[in-house]
C-alpha positions as CSV (number, residue, x, y, z in Angstrom):
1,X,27.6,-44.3,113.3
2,X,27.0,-48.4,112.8
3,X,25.2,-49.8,115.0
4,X,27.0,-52.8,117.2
5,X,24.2,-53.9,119.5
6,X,20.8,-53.5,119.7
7,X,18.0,-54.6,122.5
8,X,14.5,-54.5,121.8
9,X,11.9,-54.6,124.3
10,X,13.9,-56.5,126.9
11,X,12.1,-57.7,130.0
12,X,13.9,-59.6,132.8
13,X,12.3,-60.5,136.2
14,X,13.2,-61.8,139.4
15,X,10.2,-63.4,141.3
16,X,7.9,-60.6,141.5
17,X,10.8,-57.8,140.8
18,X,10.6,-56.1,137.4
19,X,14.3,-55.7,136.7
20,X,14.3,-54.8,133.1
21,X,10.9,-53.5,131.7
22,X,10.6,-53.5,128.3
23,X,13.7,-51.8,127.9
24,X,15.1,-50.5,123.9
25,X,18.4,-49.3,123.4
26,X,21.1,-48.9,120.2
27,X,24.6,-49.5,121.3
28,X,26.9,-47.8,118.5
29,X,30.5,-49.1,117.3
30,X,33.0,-47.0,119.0
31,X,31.2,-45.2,121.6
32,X,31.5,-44.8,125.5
33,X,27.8,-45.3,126.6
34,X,26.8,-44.7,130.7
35,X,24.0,-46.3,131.6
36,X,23.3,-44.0,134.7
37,X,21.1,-44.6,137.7
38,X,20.7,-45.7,141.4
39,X,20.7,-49.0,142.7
40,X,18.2,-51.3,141.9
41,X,17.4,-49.2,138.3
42,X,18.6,-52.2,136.2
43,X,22.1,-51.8,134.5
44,X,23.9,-54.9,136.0
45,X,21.4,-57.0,135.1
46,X,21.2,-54.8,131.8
47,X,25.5,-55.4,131.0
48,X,25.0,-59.0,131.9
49,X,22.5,-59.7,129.8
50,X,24.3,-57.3,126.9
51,X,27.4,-59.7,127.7
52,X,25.8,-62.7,127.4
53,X,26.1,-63.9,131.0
54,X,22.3,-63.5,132.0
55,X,19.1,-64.7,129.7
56,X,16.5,-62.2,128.7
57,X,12.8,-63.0,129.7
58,X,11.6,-61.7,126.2
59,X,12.5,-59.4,123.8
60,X,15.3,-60.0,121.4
61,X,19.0,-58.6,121.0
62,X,21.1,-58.3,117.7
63,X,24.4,-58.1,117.7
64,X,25.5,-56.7,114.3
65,X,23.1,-58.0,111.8
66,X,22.4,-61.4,114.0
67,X,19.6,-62.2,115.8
68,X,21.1,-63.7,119.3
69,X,19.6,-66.5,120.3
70,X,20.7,-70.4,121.9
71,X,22.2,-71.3,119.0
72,X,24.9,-68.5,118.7
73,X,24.8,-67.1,122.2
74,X,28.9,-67.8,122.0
75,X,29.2,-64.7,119.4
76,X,28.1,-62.2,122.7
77,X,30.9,-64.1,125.1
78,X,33.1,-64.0,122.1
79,X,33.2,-60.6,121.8
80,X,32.3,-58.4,124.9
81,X,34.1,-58.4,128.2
82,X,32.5,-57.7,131.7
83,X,34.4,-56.3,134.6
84,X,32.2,-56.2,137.5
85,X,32.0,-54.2,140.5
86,X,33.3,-56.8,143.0
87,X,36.8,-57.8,141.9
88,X,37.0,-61.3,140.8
89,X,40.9,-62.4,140.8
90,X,42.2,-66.2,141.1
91,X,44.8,-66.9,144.4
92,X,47.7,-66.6,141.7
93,X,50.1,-64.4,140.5
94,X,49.0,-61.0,138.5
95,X,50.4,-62.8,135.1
96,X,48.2,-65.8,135.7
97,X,45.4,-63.8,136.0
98,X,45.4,-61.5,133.2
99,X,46.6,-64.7,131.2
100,X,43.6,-66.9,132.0
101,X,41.1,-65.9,129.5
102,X,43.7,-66.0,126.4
103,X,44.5,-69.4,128.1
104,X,40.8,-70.6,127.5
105,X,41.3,-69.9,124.0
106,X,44.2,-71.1,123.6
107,X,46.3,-68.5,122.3
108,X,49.8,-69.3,121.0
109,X,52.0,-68.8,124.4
110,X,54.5,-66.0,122.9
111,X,51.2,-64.2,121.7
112,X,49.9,-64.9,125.1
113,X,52.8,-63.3,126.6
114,X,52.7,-59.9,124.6
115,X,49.4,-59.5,125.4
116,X,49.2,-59.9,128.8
117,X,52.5,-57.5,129.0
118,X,50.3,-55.1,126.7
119,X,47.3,-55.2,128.6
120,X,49.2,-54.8,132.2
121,X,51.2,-51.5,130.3
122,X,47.9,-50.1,129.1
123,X,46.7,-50.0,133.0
124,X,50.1,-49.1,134.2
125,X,50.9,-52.1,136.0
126,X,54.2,-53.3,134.8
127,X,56.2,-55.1,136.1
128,X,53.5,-56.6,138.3
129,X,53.6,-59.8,136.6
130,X,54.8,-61.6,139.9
131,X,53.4,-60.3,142.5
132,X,50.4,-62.4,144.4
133,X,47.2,-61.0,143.4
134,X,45.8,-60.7,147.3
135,X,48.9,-58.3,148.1
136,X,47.5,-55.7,145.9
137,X,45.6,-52.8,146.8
138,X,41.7,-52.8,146.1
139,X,42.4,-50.2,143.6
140,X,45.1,-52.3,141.8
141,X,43.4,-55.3,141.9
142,X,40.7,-53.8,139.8
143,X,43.4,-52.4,137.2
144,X,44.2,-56.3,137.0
145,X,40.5,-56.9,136.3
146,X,40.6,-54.1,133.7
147,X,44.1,-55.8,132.3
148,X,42.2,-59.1,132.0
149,X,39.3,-58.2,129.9
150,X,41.8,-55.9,127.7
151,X,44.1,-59.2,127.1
152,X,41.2,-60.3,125.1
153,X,40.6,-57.1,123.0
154,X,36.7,-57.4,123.4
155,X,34.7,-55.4,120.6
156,X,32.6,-54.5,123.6
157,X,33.7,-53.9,127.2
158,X,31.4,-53.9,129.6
159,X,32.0,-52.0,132.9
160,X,30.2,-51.6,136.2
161,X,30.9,-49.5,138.4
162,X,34.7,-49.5,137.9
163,X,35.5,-47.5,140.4
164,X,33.2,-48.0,143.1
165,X,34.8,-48.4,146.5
166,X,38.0,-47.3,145.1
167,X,40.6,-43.8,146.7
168,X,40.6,-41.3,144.4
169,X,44.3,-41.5,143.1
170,X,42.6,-45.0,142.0
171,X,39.9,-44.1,140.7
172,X,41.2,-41.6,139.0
173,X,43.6,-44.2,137.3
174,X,40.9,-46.3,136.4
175,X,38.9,-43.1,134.6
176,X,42.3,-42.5,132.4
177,X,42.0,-45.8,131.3
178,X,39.2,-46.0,130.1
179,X,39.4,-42.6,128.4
180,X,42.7,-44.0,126.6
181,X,40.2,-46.3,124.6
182,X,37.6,-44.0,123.9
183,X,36.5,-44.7,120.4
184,X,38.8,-47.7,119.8
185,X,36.4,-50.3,121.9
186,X,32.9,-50.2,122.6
187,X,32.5,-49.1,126.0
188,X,29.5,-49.4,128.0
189,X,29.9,-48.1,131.5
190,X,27.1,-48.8,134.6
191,X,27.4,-46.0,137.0
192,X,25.7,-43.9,139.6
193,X,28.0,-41.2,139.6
194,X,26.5,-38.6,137.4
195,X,29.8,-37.0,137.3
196,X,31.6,-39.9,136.1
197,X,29.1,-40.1,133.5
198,X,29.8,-36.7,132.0
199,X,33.1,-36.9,132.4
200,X,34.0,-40.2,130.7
201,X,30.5,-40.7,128.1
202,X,29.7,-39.5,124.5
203,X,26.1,-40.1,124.7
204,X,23.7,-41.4,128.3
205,X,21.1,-43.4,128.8
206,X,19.1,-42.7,132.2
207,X,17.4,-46.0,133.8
208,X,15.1,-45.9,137.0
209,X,13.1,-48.9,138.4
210,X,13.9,-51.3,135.3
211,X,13.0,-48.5,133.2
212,X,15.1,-46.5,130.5
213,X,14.1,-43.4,131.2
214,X,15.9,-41.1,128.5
215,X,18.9,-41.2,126.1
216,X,20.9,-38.2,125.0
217,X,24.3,-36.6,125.0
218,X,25.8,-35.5,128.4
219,X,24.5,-32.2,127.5
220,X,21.4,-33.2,126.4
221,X,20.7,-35.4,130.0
222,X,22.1,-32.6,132.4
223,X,20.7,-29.3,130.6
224,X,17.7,-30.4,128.4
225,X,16.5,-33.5,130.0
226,X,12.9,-34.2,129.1
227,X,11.6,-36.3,131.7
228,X,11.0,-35.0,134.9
229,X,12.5,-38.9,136.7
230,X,15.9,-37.4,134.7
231,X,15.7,-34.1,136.4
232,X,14.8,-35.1,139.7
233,X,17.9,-37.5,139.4
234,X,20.3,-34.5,137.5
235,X,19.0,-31.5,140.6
236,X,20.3,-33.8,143.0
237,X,23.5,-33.6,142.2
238,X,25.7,-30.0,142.6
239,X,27.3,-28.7,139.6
């Protein structure tokens, strides 16, 4: 499978914490990838600096065949989406929302319009369009996050912990989502939940304390992990 994104040897630090230590990983075109762990093992700071949002200490990234550097640092924001943990929403309508980043670059507004209509479809929020953001569940408001990075079909969208804090009938939505793209975006998905993981992933990669740990299919991770960090972290969950 093509490659899409690839880190190599990426360190990032905060004061005296190691967040990222010397971390390698192949991203390929068309896959759902979990970057699993506990808090504090690295993958926000890991999808930020995958989306272009956050600056690398050393170590390089290529996206495609380029080198990403200053000069071209637009080609990650260009093309990958982030939805974070904490929903982010504007004091505006749901349309206004999901319209904002297709706004920013300036798309045609009857394009504009079937997107954002698309996008709020594919998260099964129609009809939403005029409803105030802040009267929305926590759950839905997140589907409008989801709808807002999907607006701007992203090669690459970046999720953490999607579902975190949400009821399960929400969360459950959110999981079908992202499922619906599976192999039509590049999905990489920051969780904790080593569930979620196997349910939604085709391949993991493990991270504890900045580092990553091991890679492997879902299978691979739960059955035949190889490090003894991975199956601490696998035993202490119940299948």
């Amino acid at each position: 499978m093509e490659v899409l994104m690839e880190l190599k040897d990426i360190v990032k630090t905060y004061g005296r914490i190691t967040a990222l230590d010397h971390v390698s990983l192949k991203v390929r075109r068309g896959e759902t990838l979990a970057l699993l762990g506990s808090n504090g093992a690295g993958k926000t700071t890991m999808l930020k600096i995958m989306g272009g949002i956050l600056k690398q200490d050393s170590g390089n990234i290529y996206y495609g065949r380029e080198k990403i550097d200053d000069r071209n640092l637009k080609l990650l924001r260009r093309n990958s989406t982030m939805v974070f943990q904490k929903t982010v929403l504007f004091n505006s309508d749901v349309y206004g929302n999901v319209a904002y980043g297709l706004e920013l670059r300036r798309i045609p507004e009857a394009d504009l319009e079937h997107r954002v209509r698309e996008a709020l479809s594919q998260v099964g929020l129609e009809g939403y369009e005029k409803r105030p953001v802040k009267t929305l569940s926590g759950g839905e408001q997140q589907r409008v996050s989801l709808a807002r990075a999907l607006a701007l079909k992203p090669e690459l969208l970046l999720l953490d912990e999607p579902t975190a804090n949400l009821d399960p009938e929400n969360a459950a939505a959110v999981e079908k989502i992202i499922k619906e793209f599976k192999g039509a975006t590049t999905v990489i998905l920051a969780t904790h939940n080593l569930f979620q993981a196997k349910r939604l992933s085709d391949r993991i990669a493990y991270m504890a304390r900045g580092v990553l740990v091991e890679e492997g299919s879902p299978e691979e991770i739960f059955q035949r992990p190889r490090d003894e960090r991975t199956a601490r972290f696998v035993r202490g969950f119940a299948f």
